[in-house]
Each structure stands twice: as structure tokens, then as C-alpha cells.
C-alpha positions, 0 to 999 in steps of 0.5 A: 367895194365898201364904198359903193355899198354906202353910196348904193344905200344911200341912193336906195334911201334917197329914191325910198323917201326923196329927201333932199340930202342922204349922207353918211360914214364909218370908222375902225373899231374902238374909234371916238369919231369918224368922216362922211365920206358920202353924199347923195344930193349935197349941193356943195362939197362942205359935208364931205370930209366932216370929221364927226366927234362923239357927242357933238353935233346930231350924228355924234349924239346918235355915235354916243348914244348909239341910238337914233336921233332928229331934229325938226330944225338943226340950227334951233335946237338946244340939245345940238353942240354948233361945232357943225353949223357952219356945214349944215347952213351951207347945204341950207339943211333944216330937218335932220334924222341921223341912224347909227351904224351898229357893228357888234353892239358898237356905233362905227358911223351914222348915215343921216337924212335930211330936208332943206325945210323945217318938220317932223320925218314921215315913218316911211323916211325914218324906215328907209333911213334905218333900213341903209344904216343897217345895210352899211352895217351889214356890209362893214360885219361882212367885210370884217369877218372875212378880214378877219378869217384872212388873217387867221388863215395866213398867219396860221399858214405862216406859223406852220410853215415855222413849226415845219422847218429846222429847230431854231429856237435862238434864231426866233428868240433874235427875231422877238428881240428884234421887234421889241428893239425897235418898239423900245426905240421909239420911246426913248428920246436920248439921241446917243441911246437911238443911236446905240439901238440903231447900231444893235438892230444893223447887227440882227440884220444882214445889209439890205440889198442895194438893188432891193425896194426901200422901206419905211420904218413904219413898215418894217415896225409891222413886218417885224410884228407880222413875222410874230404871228400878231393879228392886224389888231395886236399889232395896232395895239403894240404900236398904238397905232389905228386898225386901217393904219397898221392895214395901210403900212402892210399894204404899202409894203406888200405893193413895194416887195411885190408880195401876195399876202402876209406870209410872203412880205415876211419871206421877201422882206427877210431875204431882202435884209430887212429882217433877220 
């Protein structure tokens, strides 16, 4: 759904203005850098992928600054790093406006425009410009609110349904133990020590059920956090590990346990033994 809003903001900027090149991206929260992703006119692939690092080049000049910035003819411009020249000669780009995606008062991206000739930006292109950044911005603030209110929902739903049964205090006290193990495990390097720690989780676990769905570490890291009732967020945190990461590794284990929400990839993953 992201997707198809940027490129649909995009489009409408190209249409608005007919600049030769609209392209653009996002990131997570707290990030220093992030991708174009979309292109609207590019004539080859070199702007796709671009990985754009705060204060480098135009768009991360505008990513630092959190502030509008352009060009009349990018490859000339002394107040340009070159890290991206190689890109920008490619697509034969001259003139360059690049918008910050503004997000709770952080700079998550930039959608640029752009004209395979040298001058200054008509007001209008600048408007339409601006006017797409602040639509993928909406759009990201939507997404992220929603997201957020998910996960305040199930993991409220997963604490009273905790709250609700028999009192077992030690059994949580296991559980607590058990993703902090495997959190302390993954910072000692001495391999008799891992070996040691393995051993003391196998005993927290039943055996996992032959005929049950593997998981991978990472993923049973974010599962034994999930059943604390820690936000996508704190789980980051815990396992410094980027927001969409930690999005990605329950994701795929929710796909491989067969499981609808957070809630119920903790139920399946436990019943399976991969949790105690």
C-alpha cells in the first residue's frame, strides 16, 4: 500500500509540472540514511537502490537539514558531496529540487524533481514537489499510527489473557529468564560459555515438535520478547536491531507458525516448544 501511494505522489508531481524525473524514498524512525525506491521518468535503473546518507549529496543535505534544498546544475555545485554523481550523470540530470518527508518533526526521506537541463524551479514545480513530500509523509504518519494502535491492541490482548489464567508467578519469572539468556548469549563470545547457556535454555524448553515448522534464531529472539509484552520498538531496542527488521523476523514467523497476530505466534511457538 506504501508503495503505490509514493509512486501515485510521484505520477501526480510529474503530471502537476512535467519535470523530466520525480523520484524519492523513506526509512524507519531514528535512521541516518535511507533508498529510493521509486522513480517516476528515470530512463535507467542507476537511482534505484541509491542508498542516500545524511549530508551527503542533495537529498541528504535536505535529510540533515530537514529543510528543502536545490540545485541549478547538481554536477557544479560546491556545496554538493559527489558521493552521487556517478547516478546523476547517468539519468543526464542537471537541475535538482529535493523535499524532506517530515514525520513527527523527523526527516524519514526526500522526494526529489528534476530536469535533464540546468535553471532555477518554476513556483509551481517547487508546490508540486513539496505537495508529494507532504502526501508520503501523510501517508507513512497513517500507516504508523495504525501500526502502532495493532500492536497496543494485541499486546493488550495478550497481557489479559495472562492476567486471566491460573497464578504462576515462577513460570513468568522462566520465561523473563529465558529471553534474557538468549539475549546475554549473543554477546559472549567463548564458545564453552554458548555452549553452557544452549544447554540451560534446552532445559527452559520442552523438545520442539519434530513435525512442527523451524525457526530461526532471530525469530525465536522476537517471540521470547513478544511474549513480554515489548512493543515492536522495545524490542528493537533490546536486540538493537532496525524497526522493519524486527517487523520482518515476526512476520516470517508468523507465515511459517501459521499464526494470525501476535498473540497467537506466541501460543503456537510455546505449544510447539520453542518457548517455554
Amino acid at each position: 500500500m506504501m508503495r503505490s501511494a509514493v509512486a501515485g505522489a510521484l505520477s501526480g508531481a510529474r503530471e502537476a509540472t512535467g519535470l523530466d524525473v520525480l523520484f524519492g524514498g523513506y526509512a524507519a524512525p531514528d535512521s541516518d540514511r535511507f533508498t529510493i525506491t521509486h522513480t517516476v521518468g528515470a530512463l535507467t535503473p542507476a537511482l534505484t537502490g541509491l542508498v542516500i546518507r545524511a549530508g551527503k549529496g542533495l537529498g541528504g543535505l535536505a535529510l540533515a537539514q530537514k529543510a528543502p534544498t536545490a540545485a541549478r546544475d547538481y554536477l557544479h555545485d560546491s556545496s554538493i558531496s559527489r558521493h552521487y554523481d556517478p547516478a546523476v550523470q547517468a539519468e543526464s540530470l542537471r537541475s535538482v529540487v529535493a523535499f524532506p518527508i517530515v514525520v513527527d518533526g523527523d526527516a524519514r526521506g526526500i522526494v526529489y524533481g528534476a530536469r535533464r537541463e540546468t535553471g532555477s524551479f518554476a513556483p509551481q514545480e517547487v508546490r508540486s514537489v513539496r505537495a508529494a513530500a507532504d502526501a508520503v509523509a501523510f501517508r507513512v504518519a497513517v500507516d504508523e499510527a495504525v501500526q502502532k494502535q495493532v500492536e497496543s491492541a494485541e499486546t493488550a490482548e495478550y497481557l489479559r489473557a495472562v492476567r486471566s489464567a491460573p497464578a504462576d508467578r515462577e513460570w513468568e519469572q522462566v520465561r523473563v529468564a529465558f529471553a534474557e539468556l538468549r539475549e546475554l548469549a549473543r554477546t559472549i563470545e567463548d564458545a564453552d560459555a554458548q555452549i553452557g547457556i544452549q544447554a540451560i535454555l534446552d532445559k527452559l524448553t520442552p523438545d520442539a515438535a519434530p513435525e512442527g515448522p523451524a525457526l530461526s534464531v532471530r525469530e525465536i529472539d522476537v517471540l521470547a520478547l513478544v511474549a513480554l509484552g515489548l512493543s515492536n520498538r522495545e524490542i528493537g531496542d533490546r536486540l538493537h536491531l532496525e524497526l522493519e527488521t524486527v517487523k520482518s523476523y515476526l512476520r516470517s514467523a508468523m507465515r511459517k507458525l501459521g499464526a494470525h497476530n501476535r498473540v497467537e505466534s506466541v501460543a503456537l511457538a510455546r505449544g510447539l516448544g520453542h518457548l517455554p
